[in-house]
mmCIF entry with sequence, helices, sheets and N, C-alpha, C, O atoms, coordinates in Angstrom:
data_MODEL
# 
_entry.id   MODEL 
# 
_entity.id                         1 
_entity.type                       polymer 
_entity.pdbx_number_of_molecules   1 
# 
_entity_poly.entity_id                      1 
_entity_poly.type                           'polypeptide(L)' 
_entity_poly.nstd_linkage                   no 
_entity_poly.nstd_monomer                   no 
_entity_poly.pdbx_seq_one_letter_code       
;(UNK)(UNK)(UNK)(UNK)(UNK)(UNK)(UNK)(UNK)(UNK)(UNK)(UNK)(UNK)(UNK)(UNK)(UNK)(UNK)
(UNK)(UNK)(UNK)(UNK)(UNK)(UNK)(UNK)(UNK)(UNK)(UNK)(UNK)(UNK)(UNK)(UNK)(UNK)(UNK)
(UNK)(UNK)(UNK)(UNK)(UNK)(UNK)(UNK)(UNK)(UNK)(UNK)(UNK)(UNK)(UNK)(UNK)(UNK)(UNK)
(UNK)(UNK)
;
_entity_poly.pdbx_seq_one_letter_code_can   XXXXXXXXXXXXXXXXXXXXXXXXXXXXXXXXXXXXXXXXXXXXXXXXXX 
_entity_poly.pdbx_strand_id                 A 
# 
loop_
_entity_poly_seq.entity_id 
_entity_poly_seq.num 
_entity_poly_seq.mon_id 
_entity_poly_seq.hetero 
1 1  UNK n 
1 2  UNK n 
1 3  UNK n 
1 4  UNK n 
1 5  UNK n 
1 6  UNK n 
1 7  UNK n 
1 8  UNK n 
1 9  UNK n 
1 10 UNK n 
1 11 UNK n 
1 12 UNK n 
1 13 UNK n 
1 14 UNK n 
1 15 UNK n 
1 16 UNK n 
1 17 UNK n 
1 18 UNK n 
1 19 UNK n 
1 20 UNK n 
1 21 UNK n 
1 22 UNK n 
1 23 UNK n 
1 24 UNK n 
1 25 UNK n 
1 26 UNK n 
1 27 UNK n 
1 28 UNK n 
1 29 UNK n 
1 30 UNK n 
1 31 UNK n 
1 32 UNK n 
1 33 UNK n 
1 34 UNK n 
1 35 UNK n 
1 36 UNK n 
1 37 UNK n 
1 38 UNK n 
1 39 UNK n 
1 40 UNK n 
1 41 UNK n 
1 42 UNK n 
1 43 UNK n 
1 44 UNK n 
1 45 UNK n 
1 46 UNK n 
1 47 UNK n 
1 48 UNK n 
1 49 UNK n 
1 50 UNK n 
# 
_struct_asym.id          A 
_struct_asym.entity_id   1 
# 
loop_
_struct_conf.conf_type_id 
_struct_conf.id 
_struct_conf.pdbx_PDB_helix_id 
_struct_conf.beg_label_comp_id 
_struct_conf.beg_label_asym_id 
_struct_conf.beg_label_seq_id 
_struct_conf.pdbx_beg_PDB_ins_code 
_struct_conf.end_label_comp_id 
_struct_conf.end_label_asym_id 
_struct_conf.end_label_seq_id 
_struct_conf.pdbx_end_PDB_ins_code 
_struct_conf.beg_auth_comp_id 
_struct_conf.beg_auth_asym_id 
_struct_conf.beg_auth_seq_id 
_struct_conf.end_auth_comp_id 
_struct_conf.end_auth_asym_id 
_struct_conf.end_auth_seq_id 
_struct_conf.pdbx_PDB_helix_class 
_struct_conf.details 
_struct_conf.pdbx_PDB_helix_length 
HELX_P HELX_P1 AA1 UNK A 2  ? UNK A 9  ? UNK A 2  UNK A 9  1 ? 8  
HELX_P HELX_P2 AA2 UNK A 13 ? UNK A 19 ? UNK A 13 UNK A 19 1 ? 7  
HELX_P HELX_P3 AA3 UNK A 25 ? UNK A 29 ? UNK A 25 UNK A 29 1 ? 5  
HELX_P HELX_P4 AA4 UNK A 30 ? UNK A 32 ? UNK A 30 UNK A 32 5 ? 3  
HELX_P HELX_P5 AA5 UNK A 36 ? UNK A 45 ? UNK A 36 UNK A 45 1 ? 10 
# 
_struct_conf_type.id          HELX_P 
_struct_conf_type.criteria    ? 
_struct_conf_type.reference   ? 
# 
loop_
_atom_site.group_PDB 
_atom_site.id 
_atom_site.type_symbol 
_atom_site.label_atom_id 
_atom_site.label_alt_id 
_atom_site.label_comp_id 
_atom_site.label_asym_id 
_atom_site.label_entity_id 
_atom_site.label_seq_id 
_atom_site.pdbx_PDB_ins_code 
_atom_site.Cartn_x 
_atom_site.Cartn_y 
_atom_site.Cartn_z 
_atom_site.occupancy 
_atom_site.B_iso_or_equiv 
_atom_site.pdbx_formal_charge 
_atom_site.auth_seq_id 
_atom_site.auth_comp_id 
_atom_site.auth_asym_id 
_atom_site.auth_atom_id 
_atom_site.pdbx_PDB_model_num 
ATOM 1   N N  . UNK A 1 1  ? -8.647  -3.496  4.022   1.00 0.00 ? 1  UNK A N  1 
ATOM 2   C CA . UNK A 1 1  ? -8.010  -4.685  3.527   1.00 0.00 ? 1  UNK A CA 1 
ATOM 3   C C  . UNK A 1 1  ? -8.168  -4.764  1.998   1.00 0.00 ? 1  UNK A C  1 
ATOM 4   O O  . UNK A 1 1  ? -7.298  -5.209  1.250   1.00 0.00 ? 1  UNK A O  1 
ATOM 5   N N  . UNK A 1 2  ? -9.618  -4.189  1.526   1.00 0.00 ? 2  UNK A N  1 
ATOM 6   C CA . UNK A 1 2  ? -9.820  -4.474  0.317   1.00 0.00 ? 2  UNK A CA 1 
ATOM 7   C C  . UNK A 1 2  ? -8.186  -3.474  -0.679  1.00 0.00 ? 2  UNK A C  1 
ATOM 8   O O  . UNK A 1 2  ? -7.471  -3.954  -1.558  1.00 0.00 ? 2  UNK A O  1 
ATOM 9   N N  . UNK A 1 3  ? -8.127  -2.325  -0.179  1.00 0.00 ? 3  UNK A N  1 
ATOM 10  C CA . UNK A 1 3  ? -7.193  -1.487  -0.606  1.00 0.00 ? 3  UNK A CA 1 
ATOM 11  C C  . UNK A 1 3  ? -5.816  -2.382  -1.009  1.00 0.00 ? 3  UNK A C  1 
ATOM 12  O O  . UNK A 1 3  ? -5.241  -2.733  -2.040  1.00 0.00 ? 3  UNK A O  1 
ATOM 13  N N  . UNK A 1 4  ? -5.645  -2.532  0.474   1.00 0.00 ? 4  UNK A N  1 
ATOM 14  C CA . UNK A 1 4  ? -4.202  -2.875  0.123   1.00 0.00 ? 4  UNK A CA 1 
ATOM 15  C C  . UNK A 1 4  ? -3.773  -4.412  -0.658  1.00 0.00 ? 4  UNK A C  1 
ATOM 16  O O  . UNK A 1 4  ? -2.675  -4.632  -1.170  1.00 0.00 ? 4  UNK A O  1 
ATOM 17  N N  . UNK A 1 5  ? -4.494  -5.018  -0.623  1.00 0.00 ? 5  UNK A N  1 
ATOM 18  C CA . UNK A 1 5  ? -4.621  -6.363  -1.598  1.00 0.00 ? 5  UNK A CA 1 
ATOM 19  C C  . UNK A 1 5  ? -4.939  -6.081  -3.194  1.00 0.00 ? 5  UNK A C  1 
ATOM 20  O O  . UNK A 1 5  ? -4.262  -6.607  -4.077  1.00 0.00 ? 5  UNK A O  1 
ATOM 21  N N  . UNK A 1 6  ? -5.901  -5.306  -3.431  1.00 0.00 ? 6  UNK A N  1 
ATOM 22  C CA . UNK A 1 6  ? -6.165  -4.673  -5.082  1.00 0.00 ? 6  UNK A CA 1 
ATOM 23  C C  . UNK A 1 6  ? -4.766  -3.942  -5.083  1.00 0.00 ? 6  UNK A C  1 
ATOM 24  O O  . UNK A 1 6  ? -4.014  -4.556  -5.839  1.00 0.00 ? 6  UNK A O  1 
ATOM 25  N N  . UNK A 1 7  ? -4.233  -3.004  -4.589  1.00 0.00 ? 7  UNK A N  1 
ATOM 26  C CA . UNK A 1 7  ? -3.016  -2.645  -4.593  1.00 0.00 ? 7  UNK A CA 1 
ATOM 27  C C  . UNK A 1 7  ? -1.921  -2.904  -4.703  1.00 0.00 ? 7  UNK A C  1 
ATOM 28  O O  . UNK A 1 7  ? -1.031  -2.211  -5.196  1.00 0.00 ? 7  UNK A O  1 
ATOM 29  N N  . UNK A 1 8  ? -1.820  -4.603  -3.965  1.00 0.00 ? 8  UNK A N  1 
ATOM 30  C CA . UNK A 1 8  ? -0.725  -5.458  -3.906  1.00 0.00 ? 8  UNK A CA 1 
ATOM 31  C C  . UNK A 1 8  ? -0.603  -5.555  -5.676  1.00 0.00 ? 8  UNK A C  1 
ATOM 32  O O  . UNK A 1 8  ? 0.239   -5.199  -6.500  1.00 0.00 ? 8  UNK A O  1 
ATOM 33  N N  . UNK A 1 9  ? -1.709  -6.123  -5.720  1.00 0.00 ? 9  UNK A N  1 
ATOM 34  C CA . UNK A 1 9  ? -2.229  -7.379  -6.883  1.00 0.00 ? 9  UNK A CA 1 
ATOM 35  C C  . UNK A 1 9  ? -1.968  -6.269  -8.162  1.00 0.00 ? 9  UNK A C  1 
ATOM 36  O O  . UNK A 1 9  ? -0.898  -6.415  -8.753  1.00 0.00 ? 9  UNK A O  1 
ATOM 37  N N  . UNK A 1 10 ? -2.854  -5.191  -8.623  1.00 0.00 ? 10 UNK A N  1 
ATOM 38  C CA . UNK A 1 10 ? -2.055  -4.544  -9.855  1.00 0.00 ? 10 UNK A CA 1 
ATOM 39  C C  . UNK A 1 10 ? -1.530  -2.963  -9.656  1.00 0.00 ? 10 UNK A C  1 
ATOM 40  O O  . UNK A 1 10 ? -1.820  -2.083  -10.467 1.00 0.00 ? 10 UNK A O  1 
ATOM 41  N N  . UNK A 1 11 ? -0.674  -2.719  -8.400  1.00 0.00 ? 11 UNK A N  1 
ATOM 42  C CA . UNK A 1 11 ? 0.269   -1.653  -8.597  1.00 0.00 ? 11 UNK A CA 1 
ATOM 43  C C  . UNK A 1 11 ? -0.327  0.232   -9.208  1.00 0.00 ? 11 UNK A C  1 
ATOM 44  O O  . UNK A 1 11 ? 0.150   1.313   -9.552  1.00 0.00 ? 11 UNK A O  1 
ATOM 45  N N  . UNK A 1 12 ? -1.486  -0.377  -9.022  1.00 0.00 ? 12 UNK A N  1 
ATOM 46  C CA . UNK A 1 12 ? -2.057  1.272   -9.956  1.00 0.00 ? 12 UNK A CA 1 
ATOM 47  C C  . UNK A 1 12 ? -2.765  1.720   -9.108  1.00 0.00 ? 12 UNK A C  1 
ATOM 48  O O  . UNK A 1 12 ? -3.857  1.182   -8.928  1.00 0.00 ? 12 UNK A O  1 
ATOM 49  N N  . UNK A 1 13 ? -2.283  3.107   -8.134  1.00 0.00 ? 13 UNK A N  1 
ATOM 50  C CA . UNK A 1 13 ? -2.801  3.819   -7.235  1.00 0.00 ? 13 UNK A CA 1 
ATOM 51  C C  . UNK A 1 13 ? -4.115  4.743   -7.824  1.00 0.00 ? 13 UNK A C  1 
ATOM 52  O O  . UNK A 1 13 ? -5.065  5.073   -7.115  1.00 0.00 ? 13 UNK A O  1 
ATOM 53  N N  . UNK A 1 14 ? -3.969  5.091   -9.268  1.00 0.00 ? 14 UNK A N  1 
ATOM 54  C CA . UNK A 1 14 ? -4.789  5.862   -9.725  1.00 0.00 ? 14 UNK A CA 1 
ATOM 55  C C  . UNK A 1 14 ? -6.158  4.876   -9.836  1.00 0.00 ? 14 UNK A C  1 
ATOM 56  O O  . UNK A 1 14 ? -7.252  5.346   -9.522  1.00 0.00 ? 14 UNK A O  1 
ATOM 57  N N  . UNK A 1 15 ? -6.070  3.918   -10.155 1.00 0.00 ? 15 UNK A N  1 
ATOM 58  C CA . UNK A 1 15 ? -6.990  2.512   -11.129 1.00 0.00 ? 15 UNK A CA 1 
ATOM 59  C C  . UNK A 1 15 ? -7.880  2.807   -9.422  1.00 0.00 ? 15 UNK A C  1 
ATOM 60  O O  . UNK A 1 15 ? -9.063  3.144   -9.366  1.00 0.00 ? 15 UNK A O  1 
ATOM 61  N N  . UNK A 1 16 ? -6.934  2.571   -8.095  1.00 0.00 ? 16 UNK A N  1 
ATOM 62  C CA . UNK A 1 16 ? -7.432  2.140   -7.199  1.00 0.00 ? 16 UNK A CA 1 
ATOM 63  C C  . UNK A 1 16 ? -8.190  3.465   -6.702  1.00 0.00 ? 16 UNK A C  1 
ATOM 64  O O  . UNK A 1 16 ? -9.414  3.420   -6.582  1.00 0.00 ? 16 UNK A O  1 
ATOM 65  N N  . UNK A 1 17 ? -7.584  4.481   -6.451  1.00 0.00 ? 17 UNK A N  1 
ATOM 66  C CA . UNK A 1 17 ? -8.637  5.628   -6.110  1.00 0.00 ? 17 UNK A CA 1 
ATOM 67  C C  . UNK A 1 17 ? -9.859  5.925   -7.125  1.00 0.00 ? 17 UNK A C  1 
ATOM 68  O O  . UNK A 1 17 ? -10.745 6.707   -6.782  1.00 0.00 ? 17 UNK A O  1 
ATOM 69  N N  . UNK A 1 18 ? -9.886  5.269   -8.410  1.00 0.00 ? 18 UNK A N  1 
ATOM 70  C CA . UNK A 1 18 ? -11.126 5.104   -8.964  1.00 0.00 ? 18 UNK A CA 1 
ATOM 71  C C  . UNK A 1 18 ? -12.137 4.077   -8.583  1.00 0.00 ? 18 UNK A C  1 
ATOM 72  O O  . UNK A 1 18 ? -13.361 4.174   -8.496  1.00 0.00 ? 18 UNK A O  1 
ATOM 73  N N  . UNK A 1 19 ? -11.369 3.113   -8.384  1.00 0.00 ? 19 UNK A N  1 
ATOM 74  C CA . UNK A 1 19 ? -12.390 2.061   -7.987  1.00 0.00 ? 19 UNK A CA 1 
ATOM 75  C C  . UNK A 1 19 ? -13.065 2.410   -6.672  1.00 0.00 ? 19 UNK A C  1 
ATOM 76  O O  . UNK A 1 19 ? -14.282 2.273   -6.545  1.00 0.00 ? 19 UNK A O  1 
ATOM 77  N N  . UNK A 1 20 ? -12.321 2.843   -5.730  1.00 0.00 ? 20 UNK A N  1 
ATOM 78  C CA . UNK A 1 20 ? -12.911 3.315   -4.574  1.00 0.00 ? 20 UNK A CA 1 
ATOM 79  C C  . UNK A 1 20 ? -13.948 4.677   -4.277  1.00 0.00 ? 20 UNK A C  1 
ATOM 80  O O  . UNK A 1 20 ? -14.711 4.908   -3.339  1.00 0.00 ? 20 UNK A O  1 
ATOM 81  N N  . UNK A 1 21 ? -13.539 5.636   -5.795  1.00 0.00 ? 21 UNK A N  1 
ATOM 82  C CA . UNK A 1 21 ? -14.381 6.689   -5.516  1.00 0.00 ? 21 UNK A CA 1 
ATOM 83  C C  . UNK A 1 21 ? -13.595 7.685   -4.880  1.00 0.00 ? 21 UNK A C  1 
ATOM 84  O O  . UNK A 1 21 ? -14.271 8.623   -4.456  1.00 0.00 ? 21 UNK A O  1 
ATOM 85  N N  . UNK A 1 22 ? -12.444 7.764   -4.694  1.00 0.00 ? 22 UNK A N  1 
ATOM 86  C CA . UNK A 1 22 ? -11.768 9.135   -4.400  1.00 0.00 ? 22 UNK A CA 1 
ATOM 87  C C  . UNK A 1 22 ? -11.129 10.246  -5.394  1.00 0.00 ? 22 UNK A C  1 
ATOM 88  O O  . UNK A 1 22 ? -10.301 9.947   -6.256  1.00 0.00 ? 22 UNK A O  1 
ATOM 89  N N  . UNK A 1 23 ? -11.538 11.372  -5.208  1.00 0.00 ? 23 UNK A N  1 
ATOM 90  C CA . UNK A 1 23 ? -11.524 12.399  -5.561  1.00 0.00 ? 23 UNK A CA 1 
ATOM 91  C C  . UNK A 1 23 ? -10.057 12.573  -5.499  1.00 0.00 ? 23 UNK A C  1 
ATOM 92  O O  . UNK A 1 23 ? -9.617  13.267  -6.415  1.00 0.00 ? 23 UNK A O  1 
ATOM 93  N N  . UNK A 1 24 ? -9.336  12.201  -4.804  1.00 0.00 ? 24 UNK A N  1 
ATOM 94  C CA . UNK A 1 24 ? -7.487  12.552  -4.161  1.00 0.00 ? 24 UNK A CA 1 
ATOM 95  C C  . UNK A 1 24 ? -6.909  11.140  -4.237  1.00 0.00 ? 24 UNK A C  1 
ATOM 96  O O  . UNK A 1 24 ? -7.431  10.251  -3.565  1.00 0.00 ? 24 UNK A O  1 
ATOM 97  N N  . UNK A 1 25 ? -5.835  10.884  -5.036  1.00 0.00 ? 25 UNK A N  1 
ATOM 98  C CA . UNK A 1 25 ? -4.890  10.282  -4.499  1.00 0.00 ? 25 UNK A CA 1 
ATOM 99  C C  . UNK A 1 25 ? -4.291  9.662   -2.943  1.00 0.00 ? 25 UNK A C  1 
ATOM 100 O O  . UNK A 1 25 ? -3.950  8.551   -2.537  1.00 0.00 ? 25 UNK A O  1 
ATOM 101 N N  . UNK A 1 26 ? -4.386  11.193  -2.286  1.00 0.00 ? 26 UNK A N  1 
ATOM 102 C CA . UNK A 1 26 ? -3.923  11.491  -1.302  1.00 0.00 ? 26 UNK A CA 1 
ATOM 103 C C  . UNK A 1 26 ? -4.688  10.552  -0.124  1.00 0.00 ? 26 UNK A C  1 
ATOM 104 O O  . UNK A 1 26 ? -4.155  9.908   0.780   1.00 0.00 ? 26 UNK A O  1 
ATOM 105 N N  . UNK A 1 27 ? -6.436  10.730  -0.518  1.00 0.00 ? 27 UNK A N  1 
ATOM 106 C CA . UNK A 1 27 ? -6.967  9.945   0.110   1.00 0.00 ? 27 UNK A CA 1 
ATOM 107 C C  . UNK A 1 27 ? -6.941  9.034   0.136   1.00 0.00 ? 27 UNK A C  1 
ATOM 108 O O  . UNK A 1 27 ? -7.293  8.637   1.247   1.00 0.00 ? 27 UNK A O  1 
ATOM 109 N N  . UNK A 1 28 ? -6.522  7.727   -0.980  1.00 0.00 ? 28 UNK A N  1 
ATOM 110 C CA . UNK A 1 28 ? -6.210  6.613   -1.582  1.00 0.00 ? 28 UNK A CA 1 
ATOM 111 C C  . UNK A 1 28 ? -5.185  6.067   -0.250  1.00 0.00 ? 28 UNK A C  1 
ATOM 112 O O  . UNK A 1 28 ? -5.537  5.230   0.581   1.00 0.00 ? 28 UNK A O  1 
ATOM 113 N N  . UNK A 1 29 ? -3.895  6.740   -0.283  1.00 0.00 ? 29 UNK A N  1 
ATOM 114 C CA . UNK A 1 29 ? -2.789  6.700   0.320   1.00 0.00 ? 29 UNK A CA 1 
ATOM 115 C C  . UNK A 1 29 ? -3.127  6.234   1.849   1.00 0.00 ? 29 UNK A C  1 
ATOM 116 O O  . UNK A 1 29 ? -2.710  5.276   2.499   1.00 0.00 ? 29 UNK A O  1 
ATOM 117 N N  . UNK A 1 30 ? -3.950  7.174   2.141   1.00 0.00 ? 30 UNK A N  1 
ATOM 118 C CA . UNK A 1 30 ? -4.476  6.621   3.832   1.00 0.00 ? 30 UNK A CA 1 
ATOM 119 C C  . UNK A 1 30 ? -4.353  5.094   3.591   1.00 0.00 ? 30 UNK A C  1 
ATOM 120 O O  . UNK A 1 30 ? -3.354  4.522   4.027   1.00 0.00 ? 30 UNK A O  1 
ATOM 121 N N  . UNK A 1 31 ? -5.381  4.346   2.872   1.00 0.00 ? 31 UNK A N  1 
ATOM 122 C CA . UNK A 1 31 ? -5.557  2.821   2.734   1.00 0.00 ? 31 UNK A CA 1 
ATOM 123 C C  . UNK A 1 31 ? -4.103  2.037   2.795   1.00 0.00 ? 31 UNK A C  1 
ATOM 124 O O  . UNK A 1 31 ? -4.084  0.931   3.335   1.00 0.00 ? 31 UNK A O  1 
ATOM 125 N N  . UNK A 1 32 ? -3.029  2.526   2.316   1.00 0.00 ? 32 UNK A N  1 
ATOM 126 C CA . UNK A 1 32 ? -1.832  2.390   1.974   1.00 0.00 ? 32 UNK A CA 1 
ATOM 127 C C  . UNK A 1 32 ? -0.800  2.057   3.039   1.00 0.00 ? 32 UNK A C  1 
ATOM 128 O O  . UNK A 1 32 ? -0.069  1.069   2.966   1.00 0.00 ? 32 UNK A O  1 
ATOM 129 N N  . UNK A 1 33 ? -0.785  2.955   4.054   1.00 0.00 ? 33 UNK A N  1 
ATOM 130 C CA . UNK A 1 33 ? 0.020   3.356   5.065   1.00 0.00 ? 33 UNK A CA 1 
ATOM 131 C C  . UNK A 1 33 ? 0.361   2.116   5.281   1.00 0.00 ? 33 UNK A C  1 
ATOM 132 O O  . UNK A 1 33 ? -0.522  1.258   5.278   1.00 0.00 ? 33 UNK A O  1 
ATOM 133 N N  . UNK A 1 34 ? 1.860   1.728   5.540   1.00 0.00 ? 34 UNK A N  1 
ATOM 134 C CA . UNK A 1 34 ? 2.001   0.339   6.448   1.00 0.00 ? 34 UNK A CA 1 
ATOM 135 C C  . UNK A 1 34 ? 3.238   0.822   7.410   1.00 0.00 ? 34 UNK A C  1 
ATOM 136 O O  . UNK A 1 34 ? 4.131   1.622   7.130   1.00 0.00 ? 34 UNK A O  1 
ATOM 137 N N  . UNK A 1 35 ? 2.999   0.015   8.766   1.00 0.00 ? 35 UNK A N  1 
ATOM 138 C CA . UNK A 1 35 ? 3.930   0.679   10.352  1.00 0.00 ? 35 UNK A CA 1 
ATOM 139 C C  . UNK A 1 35 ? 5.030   -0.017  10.084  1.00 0.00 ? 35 UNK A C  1 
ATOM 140 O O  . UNK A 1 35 ? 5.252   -0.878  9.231   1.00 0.00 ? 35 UNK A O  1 
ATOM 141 N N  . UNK A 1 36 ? 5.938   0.630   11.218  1.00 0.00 ? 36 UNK A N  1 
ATOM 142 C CA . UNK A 1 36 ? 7.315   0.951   10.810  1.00 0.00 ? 36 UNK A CA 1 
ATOM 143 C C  . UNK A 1 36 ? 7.951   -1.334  11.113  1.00 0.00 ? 36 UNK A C  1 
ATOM 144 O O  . UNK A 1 36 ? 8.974   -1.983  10.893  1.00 0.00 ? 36 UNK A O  1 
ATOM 145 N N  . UNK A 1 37 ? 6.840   -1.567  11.572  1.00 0.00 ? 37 UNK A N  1 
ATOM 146 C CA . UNK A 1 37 ? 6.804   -2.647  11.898  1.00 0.00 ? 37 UNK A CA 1 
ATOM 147 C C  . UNK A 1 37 ? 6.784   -3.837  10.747  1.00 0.00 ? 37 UNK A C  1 
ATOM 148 O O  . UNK A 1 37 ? 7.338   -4.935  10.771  1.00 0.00 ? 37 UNK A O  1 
ATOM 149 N N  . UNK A 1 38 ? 6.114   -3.351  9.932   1.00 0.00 ? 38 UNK A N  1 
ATOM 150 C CA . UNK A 1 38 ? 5.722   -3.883  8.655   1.00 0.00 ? 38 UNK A CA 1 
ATOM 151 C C  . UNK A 1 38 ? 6.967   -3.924  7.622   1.00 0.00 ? 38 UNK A C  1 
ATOM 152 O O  . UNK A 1 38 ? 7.347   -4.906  6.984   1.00 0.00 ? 38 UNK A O  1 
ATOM 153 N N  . UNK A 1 39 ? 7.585   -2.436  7.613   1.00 0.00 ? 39 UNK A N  1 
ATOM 154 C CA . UNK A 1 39 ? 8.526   -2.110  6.868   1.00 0.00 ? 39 UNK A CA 1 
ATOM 155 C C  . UNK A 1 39 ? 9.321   -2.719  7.453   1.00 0.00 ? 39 UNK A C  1 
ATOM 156 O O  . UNK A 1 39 ? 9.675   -3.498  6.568   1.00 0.00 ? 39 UNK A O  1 
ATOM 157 N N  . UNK A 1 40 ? 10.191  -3.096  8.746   1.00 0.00 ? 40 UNK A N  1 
ATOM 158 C CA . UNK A 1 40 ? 11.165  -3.286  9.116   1.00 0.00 ? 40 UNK A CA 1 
ATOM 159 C C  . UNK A 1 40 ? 10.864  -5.285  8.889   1.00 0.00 ? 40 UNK A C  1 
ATOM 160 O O  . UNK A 1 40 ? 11.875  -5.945  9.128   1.00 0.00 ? 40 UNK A O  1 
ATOM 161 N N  . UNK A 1 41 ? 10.148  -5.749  8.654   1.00 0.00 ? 41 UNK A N  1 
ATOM 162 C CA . UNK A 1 41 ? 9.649   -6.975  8.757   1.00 0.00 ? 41 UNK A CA 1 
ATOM 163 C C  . UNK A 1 41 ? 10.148  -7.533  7.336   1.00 0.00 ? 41 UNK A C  1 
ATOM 164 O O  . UNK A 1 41 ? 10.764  -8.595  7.241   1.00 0.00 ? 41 UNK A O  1 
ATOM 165 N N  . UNK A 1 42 ? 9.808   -6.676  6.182   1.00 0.00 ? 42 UNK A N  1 
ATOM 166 C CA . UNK A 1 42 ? 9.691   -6.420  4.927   1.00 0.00 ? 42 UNK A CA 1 
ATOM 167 C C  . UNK A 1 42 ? 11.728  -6.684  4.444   1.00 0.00 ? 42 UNK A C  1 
ATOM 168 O O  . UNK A 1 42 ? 12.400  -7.354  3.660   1.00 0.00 ? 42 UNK A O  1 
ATOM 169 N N  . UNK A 1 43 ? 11.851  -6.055  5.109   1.00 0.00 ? 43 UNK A N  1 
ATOM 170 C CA . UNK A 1 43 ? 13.965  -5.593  4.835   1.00 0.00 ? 43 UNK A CA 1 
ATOM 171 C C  . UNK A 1 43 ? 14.230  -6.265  5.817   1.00 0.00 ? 43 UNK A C  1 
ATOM 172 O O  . UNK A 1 43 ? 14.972  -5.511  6.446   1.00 0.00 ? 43 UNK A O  1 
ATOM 173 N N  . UNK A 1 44 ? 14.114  -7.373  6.515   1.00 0.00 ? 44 UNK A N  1 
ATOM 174 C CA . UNK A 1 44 ? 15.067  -8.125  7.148   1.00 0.00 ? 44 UNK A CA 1 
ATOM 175 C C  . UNK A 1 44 ? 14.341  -9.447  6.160   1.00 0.00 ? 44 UNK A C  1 
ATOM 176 O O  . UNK A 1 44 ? 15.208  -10.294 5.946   1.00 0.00 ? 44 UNK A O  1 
ATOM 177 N N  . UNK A 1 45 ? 12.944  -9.831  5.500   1.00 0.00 ? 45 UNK A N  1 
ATOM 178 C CA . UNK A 1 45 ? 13.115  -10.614 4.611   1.00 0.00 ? 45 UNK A CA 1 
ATOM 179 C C  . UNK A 1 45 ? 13.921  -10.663 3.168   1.00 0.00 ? 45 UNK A C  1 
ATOM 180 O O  . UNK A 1 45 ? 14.328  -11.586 2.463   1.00 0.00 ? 45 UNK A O  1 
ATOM 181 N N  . UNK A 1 46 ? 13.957  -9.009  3.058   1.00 0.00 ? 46 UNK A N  1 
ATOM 182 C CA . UNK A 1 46 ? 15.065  -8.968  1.519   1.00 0.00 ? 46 UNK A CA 1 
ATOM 183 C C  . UNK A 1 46 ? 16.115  -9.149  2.412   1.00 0.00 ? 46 UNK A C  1 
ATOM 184 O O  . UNK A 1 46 ? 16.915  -9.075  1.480   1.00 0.00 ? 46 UNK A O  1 
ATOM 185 N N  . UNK A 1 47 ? 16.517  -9.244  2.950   1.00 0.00 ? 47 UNK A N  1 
ATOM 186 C CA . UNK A 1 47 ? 18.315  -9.440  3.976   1.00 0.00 ? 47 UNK A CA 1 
ATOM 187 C C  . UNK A 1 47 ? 18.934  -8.220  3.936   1.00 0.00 ? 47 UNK A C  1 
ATOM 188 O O  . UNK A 1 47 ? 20.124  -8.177  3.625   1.00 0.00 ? 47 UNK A O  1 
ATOM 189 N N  . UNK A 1 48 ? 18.179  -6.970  4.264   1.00 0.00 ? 48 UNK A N  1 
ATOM 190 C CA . UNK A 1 48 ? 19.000  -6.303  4.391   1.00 0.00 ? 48 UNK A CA 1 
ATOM 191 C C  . UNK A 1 48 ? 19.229  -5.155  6.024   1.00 0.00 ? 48 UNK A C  1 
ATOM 192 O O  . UNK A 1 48 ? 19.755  -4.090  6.346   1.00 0.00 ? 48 UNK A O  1 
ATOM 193 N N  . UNK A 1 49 ? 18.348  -6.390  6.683   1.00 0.00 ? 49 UNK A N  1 
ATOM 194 C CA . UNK A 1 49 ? 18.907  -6.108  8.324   1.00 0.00 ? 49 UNK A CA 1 
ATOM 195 C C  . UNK A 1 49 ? 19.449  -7.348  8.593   1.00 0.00 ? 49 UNK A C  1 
ATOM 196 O O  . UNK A 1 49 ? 19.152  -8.465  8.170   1.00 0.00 ? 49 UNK A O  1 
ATOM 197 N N  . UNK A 1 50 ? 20.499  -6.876  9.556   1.00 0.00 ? 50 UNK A N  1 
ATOM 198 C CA . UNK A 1 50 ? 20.448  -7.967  10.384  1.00 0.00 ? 50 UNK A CA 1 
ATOM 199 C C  . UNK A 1 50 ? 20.518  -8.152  11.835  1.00 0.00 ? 50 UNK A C  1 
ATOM 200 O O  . UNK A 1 50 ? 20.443  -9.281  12.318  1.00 0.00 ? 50 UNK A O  1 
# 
């Protein structure tokens, strides 16, 4: 939770795999992931499902 809220809040994946202590980006990204549930939740609030 902590991830994806510092993430929300200032946009800097690099800032955030420092703060956390990762060596990879990549690892960062795990924290990141959001389901197809999330996304589809996301684009019917911009209006672009319907």
């Amino acid at each position: 939770m902590f991830a994806t809220i510092f993430y929300r809040d200032c946009r800097d994946i690099v800032r955030l795999a420092d703060v956390m202590g990762h060596s990879s980006i990549e690892t960062t990204r795990i924290y990141l992931v959001t389901s197809g549930t999330d996304h589809q939740r996301q684009m019917e609030r911009l209006g672009l499902m319907t």
